[in-house]
N, CA and C atoms as a LAMMPS dump frame, in Angstrom:
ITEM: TIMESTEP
0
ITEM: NUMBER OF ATOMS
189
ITEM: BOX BOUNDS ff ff ff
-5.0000000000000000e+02 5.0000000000000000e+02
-5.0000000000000000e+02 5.0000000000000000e+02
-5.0000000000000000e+02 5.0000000000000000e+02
ITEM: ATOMS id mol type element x y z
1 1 1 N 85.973 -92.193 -340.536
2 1 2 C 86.79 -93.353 -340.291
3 1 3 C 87.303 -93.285 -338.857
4 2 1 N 87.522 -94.238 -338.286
5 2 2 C 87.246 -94.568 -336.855
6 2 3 C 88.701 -95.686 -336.813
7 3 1 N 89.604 -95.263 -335.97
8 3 2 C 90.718 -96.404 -335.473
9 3 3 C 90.966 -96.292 -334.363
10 4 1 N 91.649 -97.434 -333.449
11 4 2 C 92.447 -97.374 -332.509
12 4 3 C 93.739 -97.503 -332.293
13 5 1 N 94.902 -96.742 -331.777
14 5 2 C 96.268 -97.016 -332.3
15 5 3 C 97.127 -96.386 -331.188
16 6 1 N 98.176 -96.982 -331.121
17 6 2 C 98.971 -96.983 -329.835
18 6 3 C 100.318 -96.327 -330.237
19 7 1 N 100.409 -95.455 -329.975
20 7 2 C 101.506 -94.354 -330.569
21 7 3 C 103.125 -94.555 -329.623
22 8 1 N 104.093 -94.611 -329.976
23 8 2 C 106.023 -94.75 -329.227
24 8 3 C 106.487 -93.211 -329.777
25 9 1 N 106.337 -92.416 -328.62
26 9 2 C 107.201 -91.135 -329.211
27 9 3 C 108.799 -91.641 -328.471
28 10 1 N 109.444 -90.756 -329.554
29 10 2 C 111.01 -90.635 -328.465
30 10 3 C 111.337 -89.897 -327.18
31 11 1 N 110.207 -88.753 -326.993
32 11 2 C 110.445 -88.119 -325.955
33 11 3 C 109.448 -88.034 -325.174
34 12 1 N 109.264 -87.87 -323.601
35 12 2 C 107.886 -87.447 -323.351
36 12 3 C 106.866 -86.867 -323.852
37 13 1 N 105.859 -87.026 -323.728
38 13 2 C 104.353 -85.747 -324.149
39 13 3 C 103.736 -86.185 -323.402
40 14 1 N 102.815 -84.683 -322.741
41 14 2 C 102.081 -84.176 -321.567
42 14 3 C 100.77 -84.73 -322.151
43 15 1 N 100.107 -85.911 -321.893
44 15 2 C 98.463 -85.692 -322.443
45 15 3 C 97.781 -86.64 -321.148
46 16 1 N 96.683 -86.437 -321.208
47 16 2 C 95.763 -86.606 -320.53
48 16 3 C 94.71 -87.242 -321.269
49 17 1 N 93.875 -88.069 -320.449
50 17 2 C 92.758 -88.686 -320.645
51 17 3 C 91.575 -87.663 -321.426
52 18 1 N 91.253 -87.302 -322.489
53 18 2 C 90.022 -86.919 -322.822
54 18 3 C 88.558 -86.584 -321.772
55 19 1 N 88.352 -87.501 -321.336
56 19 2 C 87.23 -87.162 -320.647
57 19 3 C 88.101 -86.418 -319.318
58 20 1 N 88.971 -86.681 -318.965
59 20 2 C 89.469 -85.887 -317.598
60 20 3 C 89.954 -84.182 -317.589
61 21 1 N 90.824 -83.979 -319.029
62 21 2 C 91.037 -82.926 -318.708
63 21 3 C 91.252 -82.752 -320.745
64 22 1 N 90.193 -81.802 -320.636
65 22 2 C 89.836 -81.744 -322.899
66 22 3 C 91.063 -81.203 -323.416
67 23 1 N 91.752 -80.267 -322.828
68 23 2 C 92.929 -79.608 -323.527
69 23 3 C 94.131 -80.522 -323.782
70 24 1 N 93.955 -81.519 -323.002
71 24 2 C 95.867 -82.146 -322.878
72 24 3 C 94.725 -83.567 -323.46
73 25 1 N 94.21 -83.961 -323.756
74 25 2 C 93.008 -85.033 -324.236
75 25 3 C 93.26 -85.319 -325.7
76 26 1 N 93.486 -84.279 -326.5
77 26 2 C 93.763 -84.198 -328.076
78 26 3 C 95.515 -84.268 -328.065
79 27 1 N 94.635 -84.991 -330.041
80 27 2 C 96.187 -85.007 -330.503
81 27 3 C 96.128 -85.022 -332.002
82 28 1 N 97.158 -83.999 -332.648
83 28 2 C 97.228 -84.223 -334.01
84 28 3 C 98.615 -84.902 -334.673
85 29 1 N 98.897 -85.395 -335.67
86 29 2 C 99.912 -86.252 -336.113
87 29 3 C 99.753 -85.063 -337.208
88 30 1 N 101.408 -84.784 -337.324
89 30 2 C 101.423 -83.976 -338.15
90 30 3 C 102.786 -84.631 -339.039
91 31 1 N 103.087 -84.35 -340.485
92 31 2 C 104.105 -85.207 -341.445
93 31 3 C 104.896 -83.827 -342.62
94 32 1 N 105.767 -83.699 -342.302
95 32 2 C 105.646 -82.934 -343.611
96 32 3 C 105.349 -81.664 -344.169
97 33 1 N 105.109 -81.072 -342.503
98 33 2 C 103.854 -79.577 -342.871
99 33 3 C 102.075 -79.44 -342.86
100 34 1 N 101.826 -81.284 -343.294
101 34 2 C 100.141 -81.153 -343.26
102 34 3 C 99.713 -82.463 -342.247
103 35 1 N 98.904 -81.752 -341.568
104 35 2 C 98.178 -82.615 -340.408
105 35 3 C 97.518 -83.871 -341.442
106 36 1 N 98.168 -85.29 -341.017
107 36 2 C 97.571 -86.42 -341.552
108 36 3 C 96.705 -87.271 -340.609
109 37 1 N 96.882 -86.723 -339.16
110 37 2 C 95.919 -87.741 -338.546
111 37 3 C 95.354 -86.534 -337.29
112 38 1 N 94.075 -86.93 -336.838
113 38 2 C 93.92 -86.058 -334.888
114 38 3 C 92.968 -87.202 -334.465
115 39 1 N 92.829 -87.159 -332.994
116 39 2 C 92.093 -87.585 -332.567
117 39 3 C 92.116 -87.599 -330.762
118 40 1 N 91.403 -88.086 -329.999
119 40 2 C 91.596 -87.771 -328.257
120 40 3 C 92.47 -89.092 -327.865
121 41 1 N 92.818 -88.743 -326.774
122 41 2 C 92.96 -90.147 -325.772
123 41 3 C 92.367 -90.683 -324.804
124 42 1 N 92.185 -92.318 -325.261
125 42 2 C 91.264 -92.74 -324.391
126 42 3 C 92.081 -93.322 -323.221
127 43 1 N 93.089 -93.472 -323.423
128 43 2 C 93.663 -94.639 -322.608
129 43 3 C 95.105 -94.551 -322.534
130 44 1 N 96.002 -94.329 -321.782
131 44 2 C 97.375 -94.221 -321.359
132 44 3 C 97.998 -95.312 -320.321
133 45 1 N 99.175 -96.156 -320.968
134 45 2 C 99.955 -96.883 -319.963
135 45 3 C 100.576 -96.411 -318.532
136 46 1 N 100.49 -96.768 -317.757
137 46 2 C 100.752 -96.523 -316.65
138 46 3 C 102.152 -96.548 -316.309
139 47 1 N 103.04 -95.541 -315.907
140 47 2 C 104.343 -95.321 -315.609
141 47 3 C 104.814 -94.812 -314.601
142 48 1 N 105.569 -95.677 -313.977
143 48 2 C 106.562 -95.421 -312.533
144 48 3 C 106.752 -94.222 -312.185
145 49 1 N 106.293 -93.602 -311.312
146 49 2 C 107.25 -92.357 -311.319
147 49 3 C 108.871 -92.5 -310.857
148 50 1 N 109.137 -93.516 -310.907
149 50 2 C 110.842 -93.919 -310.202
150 50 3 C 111.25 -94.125 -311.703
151 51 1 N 110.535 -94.794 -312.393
152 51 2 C 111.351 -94.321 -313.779
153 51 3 C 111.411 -93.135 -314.633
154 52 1 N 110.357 -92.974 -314.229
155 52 2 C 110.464 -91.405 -315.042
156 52 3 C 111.103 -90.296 -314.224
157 53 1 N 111.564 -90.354 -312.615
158 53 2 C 112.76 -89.678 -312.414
159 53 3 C 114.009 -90.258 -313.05
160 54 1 N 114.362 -91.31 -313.119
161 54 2 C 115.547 -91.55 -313.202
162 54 3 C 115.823 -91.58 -315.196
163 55 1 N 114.935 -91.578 -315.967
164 55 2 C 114.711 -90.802 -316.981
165 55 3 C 115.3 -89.273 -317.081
166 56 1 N 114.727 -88.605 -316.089
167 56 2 C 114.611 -87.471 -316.346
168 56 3 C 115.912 -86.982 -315.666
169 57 1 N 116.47 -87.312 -315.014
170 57 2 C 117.701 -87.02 -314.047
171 57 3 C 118.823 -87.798 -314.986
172 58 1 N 118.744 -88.595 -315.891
173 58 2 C 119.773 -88.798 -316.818
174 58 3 C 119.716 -87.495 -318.081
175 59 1 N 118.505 -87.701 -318.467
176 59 2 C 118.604 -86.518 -319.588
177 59 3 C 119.219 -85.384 -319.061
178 60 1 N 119.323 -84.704 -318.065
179 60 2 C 120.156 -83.942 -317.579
180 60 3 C 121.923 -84.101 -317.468
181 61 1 N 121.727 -85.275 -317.236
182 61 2 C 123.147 -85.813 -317.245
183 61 3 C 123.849 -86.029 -315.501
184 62 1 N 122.824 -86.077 -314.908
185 62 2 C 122.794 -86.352 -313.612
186 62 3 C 122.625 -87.922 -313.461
187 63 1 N 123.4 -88.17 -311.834
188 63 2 C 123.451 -89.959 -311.393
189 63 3 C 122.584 -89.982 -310.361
């Protein structure tokens, strides 16, 4: 079985394109204790790095 699906975590995660770099490429969905889903990434939204400092400089608790 074969899907495509667009995942909202709450916090960052480090992944990478599949074909670019295989280790950071995978992903498993895990529920409960038992892995219910895996699969690679094909495709990632594109993000500011001005937001993702100012993200990351709040989680600290920095202005």
């Amino acid at each position: 079985m074969n899907a495509v699906i667009e995942l909202q975590t709450q916090r960052p995660v480090a992944l990478e394109l599949y074909k670019d770099f295989k280790e950071l490429g995978r992903f498993m969905l895990r529920y409960s204790g038992s892995s219910i889903a895996a699969g690679v990434v094909t495709e990632t939204p594109q993000v500011s790095s001005t937001l993702f400092s100012y993200k990351k400089e709040n989680s600290l608790g920095l202005r």
